[in-house]
BADO-925718 format. One record per residue (C-alpha): y, z, x; residue number from 1. Coordinates in Angstrom, 3 decimals, padded with zeros to 6 digits, always signed. Layout:
<rs>
<<Y; Z; X>; NUM>
...
</rs>
This chain:
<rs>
<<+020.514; +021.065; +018.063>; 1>
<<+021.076; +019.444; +014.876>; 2>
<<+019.548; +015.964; +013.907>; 3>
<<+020.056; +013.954; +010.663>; 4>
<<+017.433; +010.675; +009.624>; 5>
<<+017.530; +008.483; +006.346>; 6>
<<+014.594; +007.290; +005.584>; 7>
<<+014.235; +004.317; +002.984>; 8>
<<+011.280; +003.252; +000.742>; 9>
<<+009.886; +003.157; -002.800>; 10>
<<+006.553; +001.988; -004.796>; 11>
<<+003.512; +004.482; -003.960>; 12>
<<+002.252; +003.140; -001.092>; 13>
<<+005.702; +003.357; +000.395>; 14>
<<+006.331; +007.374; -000.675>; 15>
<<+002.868; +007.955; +001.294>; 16>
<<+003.857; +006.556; +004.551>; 17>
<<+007.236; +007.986; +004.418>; 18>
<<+005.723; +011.177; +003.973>; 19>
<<+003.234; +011.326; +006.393>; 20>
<<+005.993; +009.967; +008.940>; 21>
<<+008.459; +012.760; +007.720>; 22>
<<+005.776; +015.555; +008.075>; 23>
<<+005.395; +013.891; +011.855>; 24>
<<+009.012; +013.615; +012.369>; 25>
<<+009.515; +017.429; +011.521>; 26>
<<+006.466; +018.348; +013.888>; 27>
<<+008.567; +016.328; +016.456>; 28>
<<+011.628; +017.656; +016.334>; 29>
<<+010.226; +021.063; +016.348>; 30>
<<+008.220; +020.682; +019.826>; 31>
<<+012.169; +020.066; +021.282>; 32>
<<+013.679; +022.843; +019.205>; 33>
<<+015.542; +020.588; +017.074>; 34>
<<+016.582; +021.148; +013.552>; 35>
<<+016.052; +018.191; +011.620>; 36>
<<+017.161; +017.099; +008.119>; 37>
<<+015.865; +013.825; +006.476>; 38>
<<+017.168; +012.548; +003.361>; 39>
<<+016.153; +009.227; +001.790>; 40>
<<+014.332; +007.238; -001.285>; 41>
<<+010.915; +007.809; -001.817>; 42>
<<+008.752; +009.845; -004.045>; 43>
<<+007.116; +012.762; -004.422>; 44>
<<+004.778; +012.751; -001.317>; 45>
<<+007.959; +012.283; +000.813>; 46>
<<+009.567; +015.774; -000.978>; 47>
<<+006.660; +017.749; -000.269>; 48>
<<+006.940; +016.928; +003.456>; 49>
<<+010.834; +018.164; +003.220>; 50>
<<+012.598; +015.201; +002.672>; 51>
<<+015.682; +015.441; +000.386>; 52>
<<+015.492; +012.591; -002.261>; 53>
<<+018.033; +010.911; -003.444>; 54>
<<+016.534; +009.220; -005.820>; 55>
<<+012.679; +008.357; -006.885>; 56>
<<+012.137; +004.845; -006.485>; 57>
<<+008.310; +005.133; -006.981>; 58>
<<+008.580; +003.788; -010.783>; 59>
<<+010.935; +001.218; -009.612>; 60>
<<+008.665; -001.628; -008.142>; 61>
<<+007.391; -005.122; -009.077>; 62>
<<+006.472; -008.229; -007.375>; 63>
<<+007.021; -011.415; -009.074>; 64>
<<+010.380; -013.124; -010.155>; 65>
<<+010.242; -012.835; -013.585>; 66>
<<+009.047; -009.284; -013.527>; 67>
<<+011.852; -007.562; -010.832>; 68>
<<+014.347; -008.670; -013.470>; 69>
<<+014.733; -005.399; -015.416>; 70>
<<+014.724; -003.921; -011.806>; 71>
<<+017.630; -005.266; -010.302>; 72>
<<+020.785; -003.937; -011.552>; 73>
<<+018.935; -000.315; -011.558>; 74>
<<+018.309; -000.907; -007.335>; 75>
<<+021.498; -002.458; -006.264>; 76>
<<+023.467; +000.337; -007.931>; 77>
<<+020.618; +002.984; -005.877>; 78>
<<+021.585; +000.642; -002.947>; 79>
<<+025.069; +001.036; -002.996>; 80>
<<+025.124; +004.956; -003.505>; 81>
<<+022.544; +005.464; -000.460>; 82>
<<+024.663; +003.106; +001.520>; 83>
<<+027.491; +005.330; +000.550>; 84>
<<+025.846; +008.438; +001.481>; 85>
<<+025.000; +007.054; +004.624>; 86>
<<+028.593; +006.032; +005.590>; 87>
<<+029.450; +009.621; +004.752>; 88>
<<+027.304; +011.218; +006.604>; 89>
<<+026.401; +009.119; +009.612>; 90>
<<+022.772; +010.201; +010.382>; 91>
<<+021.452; +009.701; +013.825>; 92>
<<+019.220; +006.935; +012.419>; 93>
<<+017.731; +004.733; +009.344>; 94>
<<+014.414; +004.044; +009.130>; 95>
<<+013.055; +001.410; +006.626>; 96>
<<+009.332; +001.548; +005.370>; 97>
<<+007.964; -001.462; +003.580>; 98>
<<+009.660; -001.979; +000.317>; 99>
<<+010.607; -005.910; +001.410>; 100>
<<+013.675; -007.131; -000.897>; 101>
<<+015.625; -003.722; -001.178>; 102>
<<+015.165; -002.809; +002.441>; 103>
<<+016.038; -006.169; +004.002>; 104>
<<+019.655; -005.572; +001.372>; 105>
<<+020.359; -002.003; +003.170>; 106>
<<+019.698; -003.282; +006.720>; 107>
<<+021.783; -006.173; +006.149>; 108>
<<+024.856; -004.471; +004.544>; 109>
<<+024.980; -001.068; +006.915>; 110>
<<+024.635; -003.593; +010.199>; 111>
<<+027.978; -004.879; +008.789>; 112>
<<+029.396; -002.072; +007.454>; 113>
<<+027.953; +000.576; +010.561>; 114>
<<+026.101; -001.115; +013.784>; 115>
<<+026.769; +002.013; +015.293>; 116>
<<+023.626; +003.868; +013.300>; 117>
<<+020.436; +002.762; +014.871>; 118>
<<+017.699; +000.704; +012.078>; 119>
<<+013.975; +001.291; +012.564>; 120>
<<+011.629; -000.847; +010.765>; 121>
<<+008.577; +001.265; +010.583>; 122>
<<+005.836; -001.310; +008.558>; 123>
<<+007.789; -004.232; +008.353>; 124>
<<+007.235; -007.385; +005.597>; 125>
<<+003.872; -009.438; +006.606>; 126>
<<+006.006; -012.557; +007.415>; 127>
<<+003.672; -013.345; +009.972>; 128>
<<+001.339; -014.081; +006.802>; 129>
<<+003.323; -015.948; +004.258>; 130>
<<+006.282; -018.208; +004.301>; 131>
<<+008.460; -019.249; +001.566>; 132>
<<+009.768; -022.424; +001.587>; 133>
<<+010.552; -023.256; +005.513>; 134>
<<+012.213; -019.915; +006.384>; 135>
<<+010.294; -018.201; +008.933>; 136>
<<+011.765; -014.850; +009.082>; 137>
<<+014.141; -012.874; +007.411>; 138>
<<+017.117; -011.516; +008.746>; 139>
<<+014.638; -008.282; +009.975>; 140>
<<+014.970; -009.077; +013.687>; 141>
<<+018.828; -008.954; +013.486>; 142>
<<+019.601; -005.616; +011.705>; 143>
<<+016.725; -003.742; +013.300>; 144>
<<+016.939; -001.747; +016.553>; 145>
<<+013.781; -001.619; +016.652>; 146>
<<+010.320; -002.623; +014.856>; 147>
<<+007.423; -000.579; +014.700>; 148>
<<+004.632; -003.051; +014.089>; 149>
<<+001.281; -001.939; +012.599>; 150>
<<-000.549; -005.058; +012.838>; 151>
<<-000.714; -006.917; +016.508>; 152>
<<-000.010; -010.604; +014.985>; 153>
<<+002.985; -008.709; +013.462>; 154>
<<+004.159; -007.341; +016.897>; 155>
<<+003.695; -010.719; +018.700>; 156>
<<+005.667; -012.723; +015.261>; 157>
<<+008.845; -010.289; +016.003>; 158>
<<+008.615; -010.835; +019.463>; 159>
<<+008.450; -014.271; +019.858>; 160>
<<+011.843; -014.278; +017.455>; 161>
<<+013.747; -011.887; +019.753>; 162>
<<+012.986; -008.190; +017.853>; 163>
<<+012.340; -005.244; +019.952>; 164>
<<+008.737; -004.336; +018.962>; 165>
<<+006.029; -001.371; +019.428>; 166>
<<+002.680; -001.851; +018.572>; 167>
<<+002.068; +001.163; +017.192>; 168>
<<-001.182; +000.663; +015.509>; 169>
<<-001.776; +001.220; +011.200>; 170>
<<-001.376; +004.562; +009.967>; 171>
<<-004.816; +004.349; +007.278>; 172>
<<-006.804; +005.298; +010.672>; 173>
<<-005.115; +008.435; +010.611>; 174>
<<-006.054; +009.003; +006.504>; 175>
<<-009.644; +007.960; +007.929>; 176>
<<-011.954; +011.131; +007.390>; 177>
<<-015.700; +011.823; +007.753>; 178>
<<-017.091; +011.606; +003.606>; 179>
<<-018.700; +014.909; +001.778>; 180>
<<-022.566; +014.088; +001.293>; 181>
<<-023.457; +012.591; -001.200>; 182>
<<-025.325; +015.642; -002.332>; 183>
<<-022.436; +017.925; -002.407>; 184>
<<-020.139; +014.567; -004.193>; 185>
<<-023.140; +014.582; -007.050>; 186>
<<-022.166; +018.365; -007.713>; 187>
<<-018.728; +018.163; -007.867>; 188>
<<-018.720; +015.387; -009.416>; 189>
<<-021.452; +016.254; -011.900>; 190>
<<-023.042; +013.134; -011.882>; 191>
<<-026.804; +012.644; -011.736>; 192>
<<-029.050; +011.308; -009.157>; 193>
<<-029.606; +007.825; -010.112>; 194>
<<-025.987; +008.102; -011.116>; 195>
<<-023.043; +005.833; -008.520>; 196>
<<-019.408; +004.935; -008.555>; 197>
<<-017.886; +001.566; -009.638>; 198>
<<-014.719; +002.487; -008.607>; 199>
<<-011.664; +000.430; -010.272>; 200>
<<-007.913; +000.428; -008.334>; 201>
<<-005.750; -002.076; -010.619>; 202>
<<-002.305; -000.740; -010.581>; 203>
<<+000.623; +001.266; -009.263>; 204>
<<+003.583; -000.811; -010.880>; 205>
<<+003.897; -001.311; -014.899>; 206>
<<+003.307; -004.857; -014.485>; 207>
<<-000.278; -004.505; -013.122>; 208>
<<-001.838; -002.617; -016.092>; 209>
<<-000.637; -005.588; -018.230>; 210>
<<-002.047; -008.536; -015.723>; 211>
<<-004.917; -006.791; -013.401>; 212>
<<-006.737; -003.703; -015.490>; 213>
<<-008.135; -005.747; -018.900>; 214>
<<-010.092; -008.605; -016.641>; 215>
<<-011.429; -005.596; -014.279>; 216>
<<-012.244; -003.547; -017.152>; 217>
<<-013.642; -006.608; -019.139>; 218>
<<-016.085; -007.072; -015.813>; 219>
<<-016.868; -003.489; -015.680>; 220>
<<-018.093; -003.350; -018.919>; 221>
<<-020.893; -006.412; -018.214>; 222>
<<-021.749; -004.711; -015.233>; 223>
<<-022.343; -001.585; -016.749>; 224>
<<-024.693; -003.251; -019.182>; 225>
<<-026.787; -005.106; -016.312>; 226>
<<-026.323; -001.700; -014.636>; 227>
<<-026.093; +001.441; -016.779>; 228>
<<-026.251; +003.678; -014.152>; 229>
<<-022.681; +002.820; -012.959>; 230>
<<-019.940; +005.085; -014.161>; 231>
<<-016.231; +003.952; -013.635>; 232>
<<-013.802; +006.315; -012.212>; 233>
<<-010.213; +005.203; -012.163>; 234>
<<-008.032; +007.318; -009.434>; 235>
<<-004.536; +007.176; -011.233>; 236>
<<-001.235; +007.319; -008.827>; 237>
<<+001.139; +007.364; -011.332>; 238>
<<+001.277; +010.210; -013.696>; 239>
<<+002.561; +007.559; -016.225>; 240>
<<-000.572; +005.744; -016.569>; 241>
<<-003.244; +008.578; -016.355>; 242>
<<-003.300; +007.952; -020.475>; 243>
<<-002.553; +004.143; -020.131>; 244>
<<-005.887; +003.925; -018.312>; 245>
<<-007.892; +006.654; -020.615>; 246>
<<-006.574; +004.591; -023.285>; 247>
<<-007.706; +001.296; -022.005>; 248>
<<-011.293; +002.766; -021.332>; 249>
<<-011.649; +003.070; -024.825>; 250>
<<-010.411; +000.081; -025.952>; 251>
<<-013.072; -002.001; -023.474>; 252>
<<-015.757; +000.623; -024.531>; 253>
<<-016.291; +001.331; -020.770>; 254>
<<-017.895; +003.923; -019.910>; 255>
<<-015.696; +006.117; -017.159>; 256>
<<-013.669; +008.789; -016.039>; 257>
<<-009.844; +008.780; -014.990>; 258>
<<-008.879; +011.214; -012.543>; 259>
<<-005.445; +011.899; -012.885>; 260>
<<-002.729; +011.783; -010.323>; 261>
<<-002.577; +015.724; -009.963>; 262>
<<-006.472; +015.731; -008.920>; 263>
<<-006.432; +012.094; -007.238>; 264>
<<-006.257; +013.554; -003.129>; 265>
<<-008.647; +016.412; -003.931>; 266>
<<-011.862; +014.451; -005.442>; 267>
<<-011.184; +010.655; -004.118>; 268>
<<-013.619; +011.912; -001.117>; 269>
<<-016.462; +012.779; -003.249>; 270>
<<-015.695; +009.499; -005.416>; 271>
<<-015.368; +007.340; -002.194>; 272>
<<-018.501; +008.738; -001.332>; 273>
<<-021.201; +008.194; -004.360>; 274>
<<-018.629; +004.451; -004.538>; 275>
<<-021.757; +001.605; -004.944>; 276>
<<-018.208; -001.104; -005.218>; 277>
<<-014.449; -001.227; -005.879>; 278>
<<-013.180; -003.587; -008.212>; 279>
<<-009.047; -003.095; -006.613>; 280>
<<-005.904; -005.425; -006.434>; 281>
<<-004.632; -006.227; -003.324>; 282>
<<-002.499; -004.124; -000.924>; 283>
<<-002.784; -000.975; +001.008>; 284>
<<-005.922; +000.240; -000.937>; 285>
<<-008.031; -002.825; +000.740>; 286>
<<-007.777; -001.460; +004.117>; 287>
<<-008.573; +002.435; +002.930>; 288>
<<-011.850; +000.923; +001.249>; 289>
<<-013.089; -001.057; +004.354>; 290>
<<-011.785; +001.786; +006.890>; 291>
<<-014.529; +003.745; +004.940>; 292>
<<-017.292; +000.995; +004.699>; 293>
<<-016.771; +000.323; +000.522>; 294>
<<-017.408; -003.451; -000.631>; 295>
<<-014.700; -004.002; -002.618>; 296>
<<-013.630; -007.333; -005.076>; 297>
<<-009.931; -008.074; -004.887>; 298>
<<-007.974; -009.488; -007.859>; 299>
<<-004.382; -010.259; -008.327>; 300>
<<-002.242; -012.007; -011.146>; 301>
<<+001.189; -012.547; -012.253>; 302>
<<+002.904; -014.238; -014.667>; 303>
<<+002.386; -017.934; -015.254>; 304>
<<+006.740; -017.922; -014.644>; 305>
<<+006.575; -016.476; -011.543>; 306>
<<+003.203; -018.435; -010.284>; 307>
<<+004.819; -021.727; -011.107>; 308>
<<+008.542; -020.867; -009.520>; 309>
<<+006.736; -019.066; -006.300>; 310>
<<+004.209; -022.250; -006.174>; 311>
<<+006.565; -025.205; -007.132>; 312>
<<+010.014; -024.402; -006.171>; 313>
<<+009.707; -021.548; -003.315>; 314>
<<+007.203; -023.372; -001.752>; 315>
<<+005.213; -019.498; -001.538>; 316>
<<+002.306; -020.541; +000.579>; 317>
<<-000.332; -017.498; +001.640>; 318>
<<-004.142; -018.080; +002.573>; 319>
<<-005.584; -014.855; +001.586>; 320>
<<-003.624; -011.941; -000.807>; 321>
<<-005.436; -008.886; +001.129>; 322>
<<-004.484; -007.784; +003.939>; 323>
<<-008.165; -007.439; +005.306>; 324>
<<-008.582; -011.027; +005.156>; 325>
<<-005.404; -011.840; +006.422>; 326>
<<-006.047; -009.742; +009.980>; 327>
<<-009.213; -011.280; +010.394>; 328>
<<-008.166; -014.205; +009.202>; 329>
<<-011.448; -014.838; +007.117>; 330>
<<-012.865; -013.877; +003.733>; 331>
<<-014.308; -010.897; +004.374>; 332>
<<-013.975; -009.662; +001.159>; 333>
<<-013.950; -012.399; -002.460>; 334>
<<-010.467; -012.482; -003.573>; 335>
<<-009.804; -013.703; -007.134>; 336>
<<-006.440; -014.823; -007.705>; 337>
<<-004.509; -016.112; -010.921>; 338>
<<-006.735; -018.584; -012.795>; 339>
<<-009.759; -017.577; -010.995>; 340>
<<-008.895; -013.896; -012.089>; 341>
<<-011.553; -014.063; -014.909>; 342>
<<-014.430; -011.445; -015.685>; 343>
<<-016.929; -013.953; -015.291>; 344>
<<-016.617; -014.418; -011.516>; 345>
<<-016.064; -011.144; -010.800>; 346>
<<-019.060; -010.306; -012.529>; 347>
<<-021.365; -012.756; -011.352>; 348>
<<-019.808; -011.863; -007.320>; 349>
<<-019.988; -008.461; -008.319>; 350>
<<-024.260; -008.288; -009.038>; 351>
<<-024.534; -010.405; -005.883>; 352>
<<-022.701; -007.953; -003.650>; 353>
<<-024.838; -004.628; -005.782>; 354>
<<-028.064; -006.540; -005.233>; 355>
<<-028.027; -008.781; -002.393>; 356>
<<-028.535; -006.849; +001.321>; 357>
<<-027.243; -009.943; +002.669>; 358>
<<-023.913; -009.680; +001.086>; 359>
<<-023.444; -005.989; +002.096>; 360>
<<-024.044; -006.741; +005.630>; 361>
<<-021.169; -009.643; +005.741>; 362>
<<-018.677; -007.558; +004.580>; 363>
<<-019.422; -004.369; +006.926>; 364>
<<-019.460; -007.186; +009.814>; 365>
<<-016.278; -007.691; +008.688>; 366>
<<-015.345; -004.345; +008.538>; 367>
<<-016.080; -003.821; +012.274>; 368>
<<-014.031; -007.119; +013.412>; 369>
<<-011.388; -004.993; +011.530>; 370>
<<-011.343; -002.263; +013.091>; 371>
<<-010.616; -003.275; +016.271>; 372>
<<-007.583; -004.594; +014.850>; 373>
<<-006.092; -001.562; +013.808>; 374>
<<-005.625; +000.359; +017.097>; 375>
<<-006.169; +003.778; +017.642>; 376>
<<-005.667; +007.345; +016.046>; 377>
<<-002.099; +009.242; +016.114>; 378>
<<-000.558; +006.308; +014.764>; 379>
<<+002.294; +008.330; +012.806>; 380>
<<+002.396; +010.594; +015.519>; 381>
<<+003.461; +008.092; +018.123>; 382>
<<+006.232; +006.442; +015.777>; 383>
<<+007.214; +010.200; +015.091>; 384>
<<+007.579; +010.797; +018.840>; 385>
<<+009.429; +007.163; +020.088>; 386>
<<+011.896; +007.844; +017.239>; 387>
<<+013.166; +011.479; +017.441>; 388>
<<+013.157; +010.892; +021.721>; 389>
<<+015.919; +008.476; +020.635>; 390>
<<+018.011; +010.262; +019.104>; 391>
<<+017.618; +013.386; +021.442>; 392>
</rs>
């Protein structure tokens, strides 16, 4: 029996999921002797699983109005030839991961142009977080067959507006392994004993290295001279930036190591493990820190253009940027966000979090309360199963 998926997605954290949900998918499909073919955008991750890709969209991701701009012309033409390809060759289903503004364009147009090919939303936009202006919802719940929710407020937002919703739980509690000691992370690592990890996670789109890594790298550098037994390691996930950040080391005359993409998987256990704090933006990376019990600062900034027209004229209203805060709907974690993205507080929140017990004990509390948010293991492997007994 033959079986054909598109998958949709782009940016990094979107090429992970898809690929860990194509290597389920595969594992599926075998167990009922099918022989399945995905195709799709995504990255690299998503190829090694077996997916055939179209076309990296990876490098193609910003948030921000003024900074999708040079974006936009590049994606709707990628739009148009996947929604081609999928006209031509009428796969069994589409599923859409993440990747908000392109994703919500392909559901749209293929509804109108195919309703016949079922749409799965597999980690949908946080709308339940956010609004803009006095919409509350986009046109999700009307293209998508079904929506595989990874957060429970998510799963009880689509329902209440009509979508047909599993609560499948978050996929990072599948990623979620036991650390190496921190004896054996000290050898591989070659760092000494009185030697720990300020770990730094400030980009994976262009625009971030310009708006995120100098104030984090300006903070690192006080810290390290309050502290000069913290070394920075930066994991890169971008090939493109592994000399962007060596560079910027230099320039802030911080003392660190970046591990490049091609080594990033194989050591970020032993980092995670000698990690004292993370200085990270906001996004998936919050919830792999707290899954394995890392304080962590998270900072965000964009332009002043598109602070003023999100602000002002979209009416962009959010209480908390990371998604740990948002799920337990307190600050769990000290989020610094455009004006109050300065070195100084970070710094200063920074020494109270590396030498105050009390502040290490809120934010594991926290932790916990997360936790039990986040539902239990074989997470990809139950989307993976609902989706290929569909189209059996």
């Amino acid at each position: 029996m033959n079986k054909k998926i598109y998958i949709s997605t782009g940016e990094v954290s979107g090429d992970l999921h898809g690929g860990l949900l194509s290597k389920a998918l595969f594992a599926e499909a075998k167990k009922h002797s099918i022989d399945l073919e995905i195709t799709g955008l995504g990255g690299e991750r998503m190829h090694k699983a077996g997916v055939k890709i179209l076309k990296d969209t990876t490098s193609i991701s910003a948030i921000g109005i003024w900074e999708v701009l040079p974006h936009i012309f590049p994606m709707i033409k990628i739009q148009k030839n996947f929604l081609k390809s999928l006209v031509r060759n009428r796969p069994n289903c589409l599923i859409l991961i993440d990747y908000m503004g392109p994703n919500i364009q392909i559901g749209r147009k293929l509804k109108r142009i195919n309703s016949k090919i079922p749409i799965y939303y597999y980690i949908a936009p946080q709308e339940w977080a956010w609004r803009v202006g006095n919409n509350t919802s986009t046109d999700l719940v009307r293209f998508s067959d079904k929506i595989f929710a990874i957060f429970k407020q998510e799963a009880s937002f689509y329902k209440r507006r009509g979508g047909n919703v599993l609560w499948i739980g978050h996929p990072m509690i599948d990623l979620t392994k036991k650390l190496p000691s921190k004896r054996d992370a000290r050898s591989i690592l070659k760092l000494r004993a009185n030697e720990n990890i300020l770990l730094i996670m400030p980009a994976s789109r262009p625009q971030e290295l310009r708006y995120i890594l100098p104030t984090f790298l300006k903070a690192a550098k006080k810290l390290q001279q309050k502290y000069p037994t913290l070394v920075v390691y930066i994991p890169s996930c971008r090939k493109a930036f592994d000399e962007k950040f060596r560079k910027a080391l230099k320039k802030y005359q911080v003392n660190g190591k970046v591990i490049s993409k091609s080594n990033n998987s194989e050591l970020k256990p032993y980092i995670y493990s000698l990690t004292s704090m993370a200085l990270c933006k906001s996004g998936t990376v919050n919830m792999e820190l707290a899954l394995y019990g890392i304080p962590q600062i998270v900072g965000y900034k964009v332009s002043r253009v598109t602070a003023f027209i999100a602000r002002r004229i979209l009416k962009f209203k959010v209480r908390f940027i990371s998604p740990v805060n948002l799920l337990v709907k307190q600050f769990i974690i000290p989020e610094f966000v455009q004006q109050n993205f300065v070195e100084k507080k970070i710094f200063s929140k920074a020494c109270r979090i590396l030498e105050g017990k009390s502040a290490k004990i809120k934010i594991k509390k926290g932790y916990a309360l997360l936790k039990k948010e986040l539902g239990e293991e074989g997470v990809v492997e139950r989307a993976a199963k609902e989706i290929i007994n569909s189209i059996i």
